[in-house]
C-alpha positions in Angstrom: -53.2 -7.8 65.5 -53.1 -6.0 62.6 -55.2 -2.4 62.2 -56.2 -1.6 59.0 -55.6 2.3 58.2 -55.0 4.7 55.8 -53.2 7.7 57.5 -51.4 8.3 61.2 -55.0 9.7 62.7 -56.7 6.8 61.2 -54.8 4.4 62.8 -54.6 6.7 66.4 -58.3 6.5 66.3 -58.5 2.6 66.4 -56.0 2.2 69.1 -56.9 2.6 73.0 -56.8 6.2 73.9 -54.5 5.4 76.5 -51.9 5.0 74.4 -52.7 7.3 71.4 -50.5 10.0 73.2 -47.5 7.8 73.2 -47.8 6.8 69.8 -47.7 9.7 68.1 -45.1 10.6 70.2 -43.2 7.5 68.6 -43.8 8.6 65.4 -42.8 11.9 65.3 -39.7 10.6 66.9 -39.0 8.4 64.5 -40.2 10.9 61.3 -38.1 13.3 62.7 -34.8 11.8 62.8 -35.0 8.9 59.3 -32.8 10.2 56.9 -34.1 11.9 53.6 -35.8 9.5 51.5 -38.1 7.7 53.0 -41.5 7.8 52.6 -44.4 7.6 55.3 -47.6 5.4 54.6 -49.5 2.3 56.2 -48.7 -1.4 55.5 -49.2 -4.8 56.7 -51.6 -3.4 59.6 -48.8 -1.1 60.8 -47.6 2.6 60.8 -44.3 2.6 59.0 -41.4 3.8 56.6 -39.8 2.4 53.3 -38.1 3.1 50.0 -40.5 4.4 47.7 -40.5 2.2 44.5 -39.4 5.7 42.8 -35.9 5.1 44.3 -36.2 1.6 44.6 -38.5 0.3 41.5 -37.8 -3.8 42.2 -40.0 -2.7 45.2 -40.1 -5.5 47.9 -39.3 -8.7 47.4 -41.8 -10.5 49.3 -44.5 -8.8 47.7 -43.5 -7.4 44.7 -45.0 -4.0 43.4 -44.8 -2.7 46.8 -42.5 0.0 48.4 -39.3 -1.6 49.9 -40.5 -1.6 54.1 -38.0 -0.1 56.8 -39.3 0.7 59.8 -43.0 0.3 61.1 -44.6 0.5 64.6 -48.1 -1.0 66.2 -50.4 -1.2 68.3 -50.7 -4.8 69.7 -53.0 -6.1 72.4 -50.2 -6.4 74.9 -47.2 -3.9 73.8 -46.1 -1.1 71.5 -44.1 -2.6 68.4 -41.0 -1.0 67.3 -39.7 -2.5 63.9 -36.5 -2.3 62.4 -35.3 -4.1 58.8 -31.7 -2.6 59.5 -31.5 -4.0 62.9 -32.8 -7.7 61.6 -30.3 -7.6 58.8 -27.2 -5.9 59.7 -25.5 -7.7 62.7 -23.4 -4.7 63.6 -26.3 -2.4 64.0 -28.1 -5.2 66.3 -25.2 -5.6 68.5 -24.9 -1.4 69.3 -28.2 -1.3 69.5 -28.4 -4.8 72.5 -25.7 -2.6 74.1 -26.8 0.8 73.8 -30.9 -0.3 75.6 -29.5 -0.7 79.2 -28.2 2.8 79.0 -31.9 4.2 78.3 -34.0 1.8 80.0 -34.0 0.3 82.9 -36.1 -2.4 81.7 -35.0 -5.8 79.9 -34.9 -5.7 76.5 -37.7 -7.7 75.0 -36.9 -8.1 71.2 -37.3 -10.6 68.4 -35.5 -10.4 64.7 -36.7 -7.2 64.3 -39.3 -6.2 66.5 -38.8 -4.7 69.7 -42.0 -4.9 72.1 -42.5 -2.6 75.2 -45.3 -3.8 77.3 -45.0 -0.7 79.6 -45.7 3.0 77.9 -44.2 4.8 80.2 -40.9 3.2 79.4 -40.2 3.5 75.9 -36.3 5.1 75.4 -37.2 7.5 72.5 -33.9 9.2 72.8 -32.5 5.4 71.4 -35.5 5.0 69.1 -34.1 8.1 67.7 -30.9 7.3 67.5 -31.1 3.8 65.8 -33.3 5.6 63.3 -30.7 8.1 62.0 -28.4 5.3 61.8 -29.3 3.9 57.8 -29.9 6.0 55.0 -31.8 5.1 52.1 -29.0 3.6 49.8 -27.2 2.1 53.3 -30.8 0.3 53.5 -31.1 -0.2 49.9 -27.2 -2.2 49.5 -28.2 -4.5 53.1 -31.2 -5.3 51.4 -29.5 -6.4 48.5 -27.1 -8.1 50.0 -28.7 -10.5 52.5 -32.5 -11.0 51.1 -32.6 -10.2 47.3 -32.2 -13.6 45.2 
């Protein structure tokens, strides 16, 4: 489900009020513990960060002219989306952050590649979400991306 917005209230105002609290909650988690650099906009349906083509001009490579994407969240019919690039691509970061969920949630960790889904508000671990978030810088997101997806 993807939600077409152009700013943080936009997107708040299309989601179920239920769950508008929480999600800005989530956000300003997240915005307040990325590293310098980043830069906050909407994408792909989603709230999210990335590497402004500034700093990063070769943009991403998926769809080129666009601002390297980092980390974005949604609103999806069934759960909250939490997603992280650095997580998908760097193994190391994966594993601490597998090992790290069972000490803030009591919960089972429901997870794709990069997507982490929490079905139940109430029991989002924003002290981890925080945590995994301070964990890349720009450049540390910059060299994985090279590295493992650039051709």
């Amino acid at each position: 489900m993807q939600i077409e917005s152009v700013s943080l209230d936009d997107y708040l105002s299309k989601i179920p009020e239920e769950r508008q609290e929480v999600f800005r909650k989530l956000f300003n988690t997240i915005n307040d513990n990325l590293p310098e650099g980043f830069s906050q906009g909407s994408s792909y349906g989603m709230i999210g960060w990335a590497v402004p083509l500034e700093t990063y001009p070769a943009g991403y490579h998926c769809t080129p002219g666009t601002p390297l994407p980092f980390i974005s969240i949604a609103s999806q019919k069934n759960f909250i989306a939490f997603y992280h690039m650095g997580i998908y691509a760097k193994p190391d970061l994966l594993n601490w952050f597998v090992e790290e969920f069972p000490k803030y949630s009591k919960r089972k960790l429901d997870m794709g590649k990069s997507c982490v889904r929490f079905k139940k508000i109430d029991d989002i671990p924003f002290e981890l979400l925080a945590e995994v978030s301070k964990k890349m810088t720009v450049q540390d997101w910059i060299d994985c991306y090279e590295a493992n997806f650039k051709k």
